[in-house]
MMTF fields as JSON, N, C-alpha, C and O atoms, coordinates in Angstrom:
{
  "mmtfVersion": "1.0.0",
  "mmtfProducer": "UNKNOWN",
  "numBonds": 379,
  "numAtoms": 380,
  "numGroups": 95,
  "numChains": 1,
  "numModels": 1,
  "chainsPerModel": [1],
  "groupsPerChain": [95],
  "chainIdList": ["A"],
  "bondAtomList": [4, 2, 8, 6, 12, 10, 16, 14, 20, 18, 24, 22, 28, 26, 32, 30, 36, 34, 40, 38, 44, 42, 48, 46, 52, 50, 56, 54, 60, 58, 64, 62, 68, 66, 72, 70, 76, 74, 80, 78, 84, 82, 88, 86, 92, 90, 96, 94, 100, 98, 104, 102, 108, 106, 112, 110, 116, 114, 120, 118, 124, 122, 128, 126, 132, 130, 136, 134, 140, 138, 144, 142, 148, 146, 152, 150, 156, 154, 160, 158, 164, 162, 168, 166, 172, 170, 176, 174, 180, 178, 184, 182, 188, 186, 192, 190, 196, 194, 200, 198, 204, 202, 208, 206, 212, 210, 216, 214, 220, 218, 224, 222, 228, 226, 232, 230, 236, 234, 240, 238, 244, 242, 248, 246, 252, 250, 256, 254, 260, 258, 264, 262, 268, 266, 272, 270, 276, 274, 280, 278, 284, 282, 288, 286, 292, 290, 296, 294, 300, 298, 304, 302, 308, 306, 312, 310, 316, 314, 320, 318, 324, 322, 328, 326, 332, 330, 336, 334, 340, 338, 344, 342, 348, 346, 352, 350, 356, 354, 360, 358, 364, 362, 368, 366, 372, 370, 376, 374],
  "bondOrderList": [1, 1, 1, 1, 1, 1, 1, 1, 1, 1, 1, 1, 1, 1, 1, 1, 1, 1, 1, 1, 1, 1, 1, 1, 1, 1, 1, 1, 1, 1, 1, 1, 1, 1, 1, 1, 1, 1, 1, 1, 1, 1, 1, 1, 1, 1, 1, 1, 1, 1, 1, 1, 1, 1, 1, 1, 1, 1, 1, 1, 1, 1, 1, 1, 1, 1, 1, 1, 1, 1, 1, 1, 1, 1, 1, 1, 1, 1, 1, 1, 1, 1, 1, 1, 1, 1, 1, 1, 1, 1, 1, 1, 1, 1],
  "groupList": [{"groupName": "UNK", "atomNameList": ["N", "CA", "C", "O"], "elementList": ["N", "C", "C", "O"], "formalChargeList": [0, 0, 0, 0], "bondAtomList": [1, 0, 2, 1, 3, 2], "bondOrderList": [1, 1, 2], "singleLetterCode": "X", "chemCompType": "L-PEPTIDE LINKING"}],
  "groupTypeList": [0, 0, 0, 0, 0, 0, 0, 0, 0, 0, 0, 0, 0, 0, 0, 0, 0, 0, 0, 0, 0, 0, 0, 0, 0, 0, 0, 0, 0, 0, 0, 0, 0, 0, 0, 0, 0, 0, 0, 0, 0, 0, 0, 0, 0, 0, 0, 0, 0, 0, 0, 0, 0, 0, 0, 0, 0, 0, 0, 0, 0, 0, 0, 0, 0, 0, 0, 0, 0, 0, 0, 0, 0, 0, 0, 0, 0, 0, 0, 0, 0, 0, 0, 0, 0, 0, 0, 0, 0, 0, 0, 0, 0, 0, 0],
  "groupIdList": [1, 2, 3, 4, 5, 6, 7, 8, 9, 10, 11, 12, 13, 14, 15, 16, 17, 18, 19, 20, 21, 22, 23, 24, 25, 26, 27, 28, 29, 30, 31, 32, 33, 34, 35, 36, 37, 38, 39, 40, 41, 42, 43, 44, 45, 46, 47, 48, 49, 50, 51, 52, 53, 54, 55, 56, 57, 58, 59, 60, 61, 62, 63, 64, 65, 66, 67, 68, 69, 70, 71, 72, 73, 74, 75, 76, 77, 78, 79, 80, 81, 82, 83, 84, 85, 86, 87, 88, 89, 90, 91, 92, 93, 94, 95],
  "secStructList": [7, 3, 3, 3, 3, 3, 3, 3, 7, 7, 6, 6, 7, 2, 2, 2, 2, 2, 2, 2, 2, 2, 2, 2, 2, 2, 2, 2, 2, 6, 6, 6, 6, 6, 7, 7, 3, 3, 3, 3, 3, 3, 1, 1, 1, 1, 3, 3, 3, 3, 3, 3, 3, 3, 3, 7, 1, 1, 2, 2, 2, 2, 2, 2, 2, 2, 2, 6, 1, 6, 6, 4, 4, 4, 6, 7, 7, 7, 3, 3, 3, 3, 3, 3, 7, 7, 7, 7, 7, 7, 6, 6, 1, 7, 7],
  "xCoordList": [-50.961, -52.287, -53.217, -52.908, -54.558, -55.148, -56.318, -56.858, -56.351, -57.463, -58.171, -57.616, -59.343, -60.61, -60.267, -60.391, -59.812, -60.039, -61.163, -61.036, -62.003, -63.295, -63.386, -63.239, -63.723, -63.442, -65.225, -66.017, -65.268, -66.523, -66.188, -65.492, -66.38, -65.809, -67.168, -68.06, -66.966, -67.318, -68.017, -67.35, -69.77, -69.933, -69.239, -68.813, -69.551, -69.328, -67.552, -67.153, -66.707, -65.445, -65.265, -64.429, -65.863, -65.852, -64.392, -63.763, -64.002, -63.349, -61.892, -60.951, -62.168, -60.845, -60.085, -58.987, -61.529, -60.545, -60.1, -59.076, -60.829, -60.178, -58.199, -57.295, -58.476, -57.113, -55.931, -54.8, -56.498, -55.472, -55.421, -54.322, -56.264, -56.337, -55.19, -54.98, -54.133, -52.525, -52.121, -51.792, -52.068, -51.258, -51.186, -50.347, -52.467, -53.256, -53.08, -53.071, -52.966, -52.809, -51.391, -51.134, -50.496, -48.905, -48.961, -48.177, -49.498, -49.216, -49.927, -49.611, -50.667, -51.263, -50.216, -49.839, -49.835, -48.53, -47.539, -47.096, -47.039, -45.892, -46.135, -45.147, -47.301, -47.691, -47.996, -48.392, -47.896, -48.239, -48.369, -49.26, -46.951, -46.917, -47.43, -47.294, -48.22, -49.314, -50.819, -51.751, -51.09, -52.387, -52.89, -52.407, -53.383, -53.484, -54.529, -54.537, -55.48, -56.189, -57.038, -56.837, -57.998, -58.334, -59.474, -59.501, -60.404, -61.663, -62.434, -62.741, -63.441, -64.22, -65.579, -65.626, -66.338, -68.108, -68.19, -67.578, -69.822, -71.228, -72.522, -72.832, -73.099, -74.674, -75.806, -76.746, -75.732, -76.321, -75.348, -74.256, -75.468, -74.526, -73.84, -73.047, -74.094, -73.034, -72.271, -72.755, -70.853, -69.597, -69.935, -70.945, -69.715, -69.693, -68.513, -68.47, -67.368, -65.793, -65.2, -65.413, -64.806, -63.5, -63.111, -63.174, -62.595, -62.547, -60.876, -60.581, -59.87, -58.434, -58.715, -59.557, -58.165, -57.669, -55.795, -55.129, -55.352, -54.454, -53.534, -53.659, -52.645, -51.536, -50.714, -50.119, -50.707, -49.752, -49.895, -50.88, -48.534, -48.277, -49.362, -49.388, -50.008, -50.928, -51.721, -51.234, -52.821, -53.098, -52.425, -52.696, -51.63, -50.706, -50.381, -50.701, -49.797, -49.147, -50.512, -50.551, -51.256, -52.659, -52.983, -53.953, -52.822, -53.665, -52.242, -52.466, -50.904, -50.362, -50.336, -50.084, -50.624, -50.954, -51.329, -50.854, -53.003, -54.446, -53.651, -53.597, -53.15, -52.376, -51.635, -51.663, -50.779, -50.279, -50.473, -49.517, -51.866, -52.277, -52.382, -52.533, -52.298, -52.346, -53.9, -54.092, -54.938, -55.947, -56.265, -57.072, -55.378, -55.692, -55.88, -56.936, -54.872, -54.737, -55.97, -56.267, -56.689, -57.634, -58.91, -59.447, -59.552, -60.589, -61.703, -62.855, -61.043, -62.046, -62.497, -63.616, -62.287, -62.073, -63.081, -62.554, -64.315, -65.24, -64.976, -64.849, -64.793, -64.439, -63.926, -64.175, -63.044, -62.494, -62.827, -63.225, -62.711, -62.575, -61.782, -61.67, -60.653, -59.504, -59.773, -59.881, -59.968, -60.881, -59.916, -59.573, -59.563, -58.719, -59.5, -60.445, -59.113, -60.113, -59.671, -58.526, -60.081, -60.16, -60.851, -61.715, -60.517, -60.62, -61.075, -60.384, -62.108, -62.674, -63.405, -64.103, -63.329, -63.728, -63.071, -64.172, -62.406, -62.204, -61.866, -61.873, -61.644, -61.745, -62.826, -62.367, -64.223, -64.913, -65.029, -65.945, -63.908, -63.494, -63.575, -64.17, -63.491, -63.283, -61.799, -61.043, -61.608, -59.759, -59.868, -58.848],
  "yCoordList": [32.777, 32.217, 33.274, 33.877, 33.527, 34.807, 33.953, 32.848, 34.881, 34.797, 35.684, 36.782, 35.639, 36.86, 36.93, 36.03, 38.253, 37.969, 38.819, 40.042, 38.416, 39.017, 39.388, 38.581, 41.084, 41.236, 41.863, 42.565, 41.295, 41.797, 42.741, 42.173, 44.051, 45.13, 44.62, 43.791, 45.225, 44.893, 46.132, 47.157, 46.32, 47.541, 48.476, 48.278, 49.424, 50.391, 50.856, 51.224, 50.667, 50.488, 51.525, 51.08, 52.817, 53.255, 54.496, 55.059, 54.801, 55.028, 54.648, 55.314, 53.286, 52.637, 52.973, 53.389, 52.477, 52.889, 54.588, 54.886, 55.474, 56.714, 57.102, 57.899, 55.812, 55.99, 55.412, 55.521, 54.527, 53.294, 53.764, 53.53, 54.293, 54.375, 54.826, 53.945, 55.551, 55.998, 54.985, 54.479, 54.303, 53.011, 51.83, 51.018, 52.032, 50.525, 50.721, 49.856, 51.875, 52.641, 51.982, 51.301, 52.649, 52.403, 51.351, 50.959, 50.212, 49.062, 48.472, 47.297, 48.891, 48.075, 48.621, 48.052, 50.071, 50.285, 49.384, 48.769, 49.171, 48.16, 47.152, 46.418, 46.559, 45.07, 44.879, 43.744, 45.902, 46.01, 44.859, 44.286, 44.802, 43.358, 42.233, 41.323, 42.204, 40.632, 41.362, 40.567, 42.376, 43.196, 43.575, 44.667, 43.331, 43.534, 44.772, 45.765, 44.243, 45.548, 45.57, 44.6, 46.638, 46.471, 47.554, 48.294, 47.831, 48.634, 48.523, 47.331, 49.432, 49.317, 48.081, 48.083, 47.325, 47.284, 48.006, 48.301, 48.146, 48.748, 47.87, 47.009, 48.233, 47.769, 48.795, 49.087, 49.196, 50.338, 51.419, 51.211, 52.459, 53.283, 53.201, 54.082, 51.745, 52.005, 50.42, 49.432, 50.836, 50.3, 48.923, 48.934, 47.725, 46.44, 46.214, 45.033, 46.684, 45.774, 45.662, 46.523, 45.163, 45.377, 44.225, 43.165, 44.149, 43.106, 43.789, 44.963, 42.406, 42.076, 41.354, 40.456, 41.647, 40.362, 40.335, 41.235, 39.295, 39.427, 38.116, 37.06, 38.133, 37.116, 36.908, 37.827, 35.695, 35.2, 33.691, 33.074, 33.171, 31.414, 30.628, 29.399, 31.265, 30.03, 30.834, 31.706, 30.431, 30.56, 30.807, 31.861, 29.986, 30.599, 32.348, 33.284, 32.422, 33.59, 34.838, 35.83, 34.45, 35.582, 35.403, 36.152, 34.9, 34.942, 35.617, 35.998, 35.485, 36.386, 37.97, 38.858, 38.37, 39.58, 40.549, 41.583, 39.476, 39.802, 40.611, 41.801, 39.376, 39.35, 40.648, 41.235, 40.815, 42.089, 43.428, 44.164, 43.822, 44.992, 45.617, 44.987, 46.811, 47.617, 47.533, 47.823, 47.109, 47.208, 45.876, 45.816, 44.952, 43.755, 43.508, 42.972, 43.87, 44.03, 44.76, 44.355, 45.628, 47.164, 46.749, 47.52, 45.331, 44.924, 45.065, 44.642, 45.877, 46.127, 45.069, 45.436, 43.936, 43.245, 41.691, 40.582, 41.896, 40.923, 39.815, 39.153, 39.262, 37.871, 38.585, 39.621, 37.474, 37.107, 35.923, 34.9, 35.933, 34.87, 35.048, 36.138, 33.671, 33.666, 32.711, 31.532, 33.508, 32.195, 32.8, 33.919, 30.825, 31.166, 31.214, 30.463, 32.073, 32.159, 32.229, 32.673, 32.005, 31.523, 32.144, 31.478, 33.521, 33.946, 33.027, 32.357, 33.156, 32.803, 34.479, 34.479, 35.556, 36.251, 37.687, 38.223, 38.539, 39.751, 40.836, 40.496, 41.833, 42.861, 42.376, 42.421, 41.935, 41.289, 40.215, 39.944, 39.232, 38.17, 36.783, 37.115, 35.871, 34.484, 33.974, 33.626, 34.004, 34.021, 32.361, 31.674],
  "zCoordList": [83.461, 83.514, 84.111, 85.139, 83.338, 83.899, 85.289, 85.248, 86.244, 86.986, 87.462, 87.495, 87.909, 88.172, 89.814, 90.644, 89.993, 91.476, 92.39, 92.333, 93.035, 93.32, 94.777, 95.695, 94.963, 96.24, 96.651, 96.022, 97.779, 98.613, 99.592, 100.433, 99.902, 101.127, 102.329, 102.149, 103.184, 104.176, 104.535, 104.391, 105.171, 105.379, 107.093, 108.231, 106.17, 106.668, 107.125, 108.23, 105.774, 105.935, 104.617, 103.83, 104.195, 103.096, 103.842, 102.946, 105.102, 105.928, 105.266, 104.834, 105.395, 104.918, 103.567, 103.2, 102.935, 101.295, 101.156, 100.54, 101.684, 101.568, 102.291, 102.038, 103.354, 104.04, 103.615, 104.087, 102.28, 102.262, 100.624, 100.12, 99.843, 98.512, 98.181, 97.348, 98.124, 97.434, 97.269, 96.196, 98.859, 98.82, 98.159, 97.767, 98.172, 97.066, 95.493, 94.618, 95.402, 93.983, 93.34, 92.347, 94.629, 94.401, 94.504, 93.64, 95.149, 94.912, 93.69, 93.505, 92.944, 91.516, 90.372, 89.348, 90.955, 89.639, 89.826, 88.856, 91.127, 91.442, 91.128, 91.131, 90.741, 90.297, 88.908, 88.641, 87.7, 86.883, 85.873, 85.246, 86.037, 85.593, 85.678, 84.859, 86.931, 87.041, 87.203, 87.084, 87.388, 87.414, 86.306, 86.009, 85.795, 84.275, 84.131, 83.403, 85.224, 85.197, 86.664, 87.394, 87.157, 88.163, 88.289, 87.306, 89.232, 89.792, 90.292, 90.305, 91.117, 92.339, 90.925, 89.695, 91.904, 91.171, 92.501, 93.527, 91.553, 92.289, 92.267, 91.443, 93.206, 93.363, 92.814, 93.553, 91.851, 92.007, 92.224, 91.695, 92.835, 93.205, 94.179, 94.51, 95.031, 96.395, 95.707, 95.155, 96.094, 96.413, 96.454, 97.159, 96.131, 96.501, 96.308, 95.965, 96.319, 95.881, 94.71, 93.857, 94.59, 93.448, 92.69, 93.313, 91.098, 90.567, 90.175, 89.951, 90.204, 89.683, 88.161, 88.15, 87.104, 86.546, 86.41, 85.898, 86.906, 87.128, 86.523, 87.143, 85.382, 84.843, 86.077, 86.639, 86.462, 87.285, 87.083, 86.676, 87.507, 86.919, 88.163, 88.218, 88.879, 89.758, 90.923, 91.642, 90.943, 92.184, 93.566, 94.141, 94.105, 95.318, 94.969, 95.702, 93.891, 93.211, 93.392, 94.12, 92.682, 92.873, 94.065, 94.18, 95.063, 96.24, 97.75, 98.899, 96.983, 97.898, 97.311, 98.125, 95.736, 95.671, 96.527, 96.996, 96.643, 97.441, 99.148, 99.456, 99.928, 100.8, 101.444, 102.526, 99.874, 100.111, 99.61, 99.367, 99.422, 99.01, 100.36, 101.406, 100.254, 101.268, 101.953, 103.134, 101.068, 101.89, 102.988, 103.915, 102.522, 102.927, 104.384, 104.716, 105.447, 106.921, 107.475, 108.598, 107.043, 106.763, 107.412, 108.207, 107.072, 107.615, 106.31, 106.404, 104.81, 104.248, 103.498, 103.14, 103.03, 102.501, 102.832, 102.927, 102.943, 103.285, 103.353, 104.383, 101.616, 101.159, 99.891, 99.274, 99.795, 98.378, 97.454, 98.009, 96.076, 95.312, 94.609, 94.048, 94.316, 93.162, 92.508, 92.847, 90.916, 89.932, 88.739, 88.359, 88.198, 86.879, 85.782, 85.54, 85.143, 84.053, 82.557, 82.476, 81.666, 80.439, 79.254, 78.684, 78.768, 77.451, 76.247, 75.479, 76.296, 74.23, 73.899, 72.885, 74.479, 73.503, 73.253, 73.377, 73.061, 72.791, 71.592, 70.409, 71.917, 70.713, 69.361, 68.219, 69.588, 68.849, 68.336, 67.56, 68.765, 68.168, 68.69, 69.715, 68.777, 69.339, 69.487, 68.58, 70.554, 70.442, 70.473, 70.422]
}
């Protein structure tokens, strides 16, 4: 089941992601399988956080991902949202 997972960083923690980024890395390859895909947004040109979409059978499941990313303990991590979400459109098409 896919869900959007929505991360807000926290200012002045740009510190963090430079210290924690390998780790977080190695951990989205290690998750490949439920991460489907992943990357920073922006406001403009500064940093606002990061979007998951991530296949996993439920909520509990996406939200201990979150949990255990390396950045999670870090402080960088403002707020989160874990939202299931629901495909009607891709590769041009109406699925």
């Amino acid at each position: 089941m896919p869900f959007l997972i929505l991360f807000e960083d926290a200012p002045d923690h740009d510190h963090v992601r430079a210290t924690y980024m390998a780790d977080h890395l190695a951990f989205l390859t290690a998750h490949k399988d439920q991460i489907v895909s992943a990357g920073p947004l922006f406001d403009g040109e500064e940093g606002a956080g990061g979007a998951w979409l991530a296949d996993v059978p439920d909520a509990d499941t996406a939200w201990a991902l979150v949990h255990n990313d390396p950045f999670w303990p870090t402080g960088l991590r403002k707020s989160v949202q874990v939202l299931r979400w629901h495909q009607v459109f891709s590769d041009g098409a109406v699925t």
